[in-house]
N, C-alpha and C positions, 0 to 999 in steps of 0.2 A: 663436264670433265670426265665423267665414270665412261659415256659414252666412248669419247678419246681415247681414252685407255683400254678398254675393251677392244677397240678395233687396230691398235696400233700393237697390243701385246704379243701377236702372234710376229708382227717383224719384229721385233726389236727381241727376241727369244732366236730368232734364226743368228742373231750376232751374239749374242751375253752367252748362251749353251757353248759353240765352240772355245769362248774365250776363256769359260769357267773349266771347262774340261780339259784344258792346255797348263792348267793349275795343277794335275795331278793331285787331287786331296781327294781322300775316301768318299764315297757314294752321299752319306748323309748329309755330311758338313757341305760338298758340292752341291746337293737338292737345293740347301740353304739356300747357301748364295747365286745359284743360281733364281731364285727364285726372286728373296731381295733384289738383284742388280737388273732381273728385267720388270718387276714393277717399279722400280726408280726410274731405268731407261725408260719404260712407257709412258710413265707418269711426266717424263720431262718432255716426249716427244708429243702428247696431248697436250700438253702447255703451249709447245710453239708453235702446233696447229690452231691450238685455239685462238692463239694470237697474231698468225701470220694470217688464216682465213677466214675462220667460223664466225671473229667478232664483227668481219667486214661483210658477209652476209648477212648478218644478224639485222644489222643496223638496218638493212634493205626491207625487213620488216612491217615499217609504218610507212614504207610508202602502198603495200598491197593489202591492206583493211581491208574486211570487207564495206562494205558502204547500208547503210543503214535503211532495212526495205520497208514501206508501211504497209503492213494486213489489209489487203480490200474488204471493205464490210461485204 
């Protein structure tokens, strides 16, 4: 998940910034919430990735083992 959210914080910041700043509230209290509503937005958009993609790759996993080699003496 940490990973999801790392790569997904940078979009989901290009929407929450304009939408916090159309809020007109002082600089601080905006840093705030800005900063809250894009780790919630990221946070939700790593979940759905997680779950629309990443778990169906995953799963493709145990079919590409490696295969077990034995040491030539």
């Amino acid at each position: 998940m940490s990973y999801g959210v790392y790569l997904w914080h940078i979009v989901t910041l290009q929407f929450v910034r304009p939408w916090a700043e159309s809020l007109a509230l002082p600089s601080a209290p905006s840093a705030w919430l800005i900063f809250g509503a894009n780790a919630l937005a990221a946070w939700c958009v790593a979940e759905i990735s997680y779950r629309a993609f990443e778990r169906r790759f995953l799963r493709l996993k145990r079919h590409f083992r490696p295969s077990s080699i034995d040491p030539q003496p």
